[in-house]
C-alpha positions as CSV (number, residue, x, y, z in Angstrom):
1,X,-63.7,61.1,52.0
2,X,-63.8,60.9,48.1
3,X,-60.3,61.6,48.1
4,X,-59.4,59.1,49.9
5,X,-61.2,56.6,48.2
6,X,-60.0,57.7,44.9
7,X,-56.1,57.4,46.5
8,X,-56.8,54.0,48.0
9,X,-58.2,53.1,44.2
10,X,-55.5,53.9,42.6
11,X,-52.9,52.6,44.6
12,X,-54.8,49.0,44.6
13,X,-55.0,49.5,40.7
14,X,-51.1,50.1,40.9
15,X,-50.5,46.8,43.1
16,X,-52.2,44.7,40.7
17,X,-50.1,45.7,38.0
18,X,-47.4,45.2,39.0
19,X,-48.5,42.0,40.5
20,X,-49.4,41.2,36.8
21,X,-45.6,42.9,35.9
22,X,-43.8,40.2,38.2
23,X,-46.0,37.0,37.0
24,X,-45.3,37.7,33.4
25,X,-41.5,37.8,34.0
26,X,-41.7,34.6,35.7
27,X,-43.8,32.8,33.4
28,X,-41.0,33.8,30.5
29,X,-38.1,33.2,32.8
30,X,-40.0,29.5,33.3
31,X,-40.7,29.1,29.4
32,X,-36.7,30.1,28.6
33,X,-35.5,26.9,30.1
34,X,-37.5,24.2,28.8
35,X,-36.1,25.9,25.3
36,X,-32.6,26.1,26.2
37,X,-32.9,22.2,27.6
38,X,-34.5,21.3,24.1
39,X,-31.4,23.4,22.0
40,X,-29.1,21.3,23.9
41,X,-30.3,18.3,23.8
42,X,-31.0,18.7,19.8
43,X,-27.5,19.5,19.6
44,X,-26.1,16.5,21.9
45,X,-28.5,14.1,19.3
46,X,-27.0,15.9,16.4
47,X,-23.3,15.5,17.3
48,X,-23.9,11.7,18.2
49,X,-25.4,11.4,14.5
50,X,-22.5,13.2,13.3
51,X,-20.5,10.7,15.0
52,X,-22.4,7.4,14.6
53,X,-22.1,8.8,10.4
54,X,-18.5,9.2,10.4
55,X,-18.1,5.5,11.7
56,X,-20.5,4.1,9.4
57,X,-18.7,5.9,6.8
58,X,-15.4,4.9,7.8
59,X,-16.6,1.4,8.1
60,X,-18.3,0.8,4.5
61,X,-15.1,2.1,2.8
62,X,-13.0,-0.1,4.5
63,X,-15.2,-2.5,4.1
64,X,-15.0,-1.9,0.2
65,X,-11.1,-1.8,0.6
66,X,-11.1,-5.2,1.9
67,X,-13.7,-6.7,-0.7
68,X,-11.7,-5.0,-3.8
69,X,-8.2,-7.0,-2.4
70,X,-10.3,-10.0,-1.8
71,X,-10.9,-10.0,-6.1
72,X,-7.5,-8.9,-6.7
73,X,-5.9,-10.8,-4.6
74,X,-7.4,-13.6,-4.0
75,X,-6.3,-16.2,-6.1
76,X,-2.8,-15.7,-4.8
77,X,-1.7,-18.4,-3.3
78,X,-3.0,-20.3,-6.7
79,X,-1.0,-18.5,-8.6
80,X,1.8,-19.0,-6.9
81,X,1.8,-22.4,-7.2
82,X,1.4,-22.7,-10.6
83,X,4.6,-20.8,-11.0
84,X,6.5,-23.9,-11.2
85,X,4.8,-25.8,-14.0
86,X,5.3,-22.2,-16.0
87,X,9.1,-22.6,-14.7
88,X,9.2,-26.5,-16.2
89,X,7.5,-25.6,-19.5
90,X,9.9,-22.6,-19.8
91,X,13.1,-25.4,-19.3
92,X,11.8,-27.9,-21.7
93,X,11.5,-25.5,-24.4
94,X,14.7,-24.4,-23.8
95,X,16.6,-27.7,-23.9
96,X,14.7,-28.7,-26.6
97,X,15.7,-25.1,-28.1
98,X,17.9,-27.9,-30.9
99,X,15.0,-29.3,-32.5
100,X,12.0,-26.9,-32.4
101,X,10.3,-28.1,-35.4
102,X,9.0,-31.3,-33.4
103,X,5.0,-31.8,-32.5
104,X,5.9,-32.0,-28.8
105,X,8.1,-29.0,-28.5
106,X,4.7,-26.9,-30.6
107,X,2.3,-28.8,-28.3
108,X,4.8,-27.3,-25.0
109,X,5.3,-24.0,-27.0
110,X,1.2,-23.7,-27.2
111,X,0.0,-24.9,-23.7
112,X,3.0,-22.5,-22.1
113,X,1.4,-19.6,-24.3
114,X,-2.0,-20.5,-23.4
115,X,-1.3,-20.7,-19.6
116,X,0.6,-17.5,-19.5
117,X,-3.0,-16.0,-21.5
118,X,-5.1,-17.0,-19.5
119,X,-2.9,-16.3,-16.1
120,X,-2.6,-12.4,-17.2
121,X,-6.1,-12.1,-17.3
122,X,-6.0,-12.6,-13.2
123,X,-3.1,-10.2,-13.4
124,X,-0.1,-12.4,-13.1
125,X,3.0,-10.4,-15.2
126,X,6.0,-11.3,-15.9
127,X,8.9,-9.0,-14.3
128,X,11.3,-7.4,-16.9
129,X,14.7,-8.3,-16.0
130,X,17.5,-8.7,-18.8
131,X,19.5,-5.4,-19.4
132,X,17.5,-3.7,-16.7
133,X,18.9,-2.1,-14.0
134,X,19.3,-4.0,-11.0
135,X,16.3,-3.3,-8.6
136,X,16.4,-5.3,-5.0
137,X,12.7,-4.4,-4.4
138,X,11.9,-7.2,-7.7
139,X,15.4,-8.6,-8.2
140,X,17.1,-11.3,-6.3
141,X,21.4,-10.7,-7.2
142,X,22.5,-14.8,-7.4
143,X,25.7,-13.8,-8.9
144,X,27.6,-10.8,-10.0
145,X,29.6,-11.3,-13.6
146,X,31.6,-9.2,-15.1
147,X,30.5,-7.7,-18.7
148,X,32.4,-5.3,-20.2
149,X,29.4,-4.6,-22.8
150,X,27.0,-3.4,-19.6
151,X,26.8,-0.9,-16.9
152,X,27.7,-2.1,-13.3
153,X,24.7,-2.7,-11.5
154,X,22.7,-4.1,-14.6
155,X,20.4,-7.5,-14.9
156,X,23.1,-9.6,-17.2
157,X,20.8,-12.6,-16.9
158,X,18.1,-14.0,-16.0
159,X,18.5,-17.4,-13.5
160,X,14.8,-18.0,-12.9
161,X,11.4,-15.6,-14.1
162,X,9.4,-13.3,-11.5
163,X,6.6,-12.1,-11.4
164,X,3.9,-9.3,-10.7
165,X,0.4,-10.0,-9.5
166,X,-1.2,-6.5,-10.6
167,X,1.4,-4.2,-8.6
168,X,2.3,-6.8,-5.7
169,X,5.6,-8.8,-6.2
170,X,4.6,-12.2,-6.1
171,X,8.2,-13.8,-7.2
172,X,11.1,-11.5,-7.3
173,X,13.5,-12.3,-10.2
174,X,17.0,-14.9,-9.8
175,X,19.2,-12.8,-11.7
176,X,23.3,-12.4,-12.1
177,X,24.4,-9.0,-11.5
178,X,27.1,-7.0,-13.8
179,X,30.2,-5.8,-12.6
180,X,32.6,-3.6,-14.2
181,X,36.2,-5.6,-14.9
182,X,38.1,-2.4,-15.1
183,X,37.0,-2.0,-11.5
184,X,37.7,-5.5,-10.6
185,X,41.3,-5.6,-12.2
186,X,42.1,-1.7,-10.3
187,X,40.7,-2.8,-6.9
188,X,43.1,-6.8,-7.5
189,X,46.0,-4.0,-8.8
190,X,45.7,-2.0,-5.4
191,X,45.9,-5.0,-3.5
192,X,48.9,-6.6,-5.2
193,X,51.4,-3.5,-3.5
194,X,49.9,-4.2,-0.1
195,X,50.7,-7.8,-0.4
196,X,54.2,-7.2,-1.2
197,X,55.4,-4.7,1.5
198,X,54.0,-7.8,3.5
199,X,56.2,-9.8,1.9
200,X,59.2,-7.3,2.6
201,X,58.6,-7.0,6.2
202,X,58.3,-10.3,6.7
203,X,61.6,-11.1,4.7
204,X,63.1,-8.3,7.2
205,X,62.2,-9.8,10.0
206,X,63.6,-13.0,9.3
């Protein structure tokens, strides 16, 4: 009978363990999720503030980009169109080139040097042209001469002034061109034979 009992005992003893065994498992099984929910929902808010930062970021520089051209360039269209009183000053000192020693041609002489001051300072500058070489990206070719004391392809004079604001063209330079007259005279030479067996045939045919 004691037996028994004891057998029974332990066996109930058993059950409850592994009763207990089973609960535990399940209660860490249930705790795991709400932890793997919470990792992935940290890492969904992370990403969007990765995101919503990049933007941001992209957005203030070119923000700044826009606001620094704003100050260069701003005053533009100003400039521009005070190009043409530099362009009249420029002409009246030249024609009056004869007599320079007059209080008008000074008074001309010292406003066109003022303006041109005070101009650079909002970074208007003036594009090097005579005896350069020719460049389409700030020269405008009027004419071509020919100059046997320059390089084909070289500024031989400058028609009207260009100009820079900071690193933008804001005027391209008028300019005649040089051209070799060696060239000139070969290439009118080779033609000249070609013109004359024209002449033949036609004096053959008739």
């Amino acid at each position: 009978m004691d037996e028994r009992d004891t057998t029974d005992n332990y066996s109930g003893e058993d059950k409850e363990e592994e009763l207990v065994l089973v609960d535990d498992r399940t209660e860490e099984t249930s705790a795991e999720k709400p932890k793997a929910e919470d990792a992935s929902a940290l890492k969904a808010l992370n990403d969007k503030y990765l995101r919503l930062y990049a933007e941001f970021d992209n957005y203030r520089k070119r923000v700044n980009k826009e606001k620094e051209e704003l100050t260069r360039y701003g005053n533009e269209s100003l400039l521009y169109e005070l190009l043409p009183a530099i362009d009249n000053l420029e002409l009246a000192l030249k024609h009056a080139s004869c007599d320079p020693k007059t209080g008008v041609v000074e008074g001309v002489e010292i406003t066109l040097k003022e303006l041109q001051r005070t101009l650079e300072k909002f970074g208007l500058v003036r594009i090097e042209s005579v005896g350069k070489k020719f460049d389409p990206s700030v020269h405008h070719a009027m004419v071509q001469v020919e100059r046997e004391d320059m390089e084909e392809k070289m500024v031989a004079e400058e028609l009207r002034a260009g100009y820079l604001l900071y690193d933008k063209v804001l005027r391209p330079s008028l300019v005649a061109v040089s051209a070799n007259p060696k060239r000139t005279g070969e290439g009118k030479a080779a033609q000249e034979p070609d013109q004359q067996i024209k002449n033949e045939n036609i004096e053959e045919e008739e």
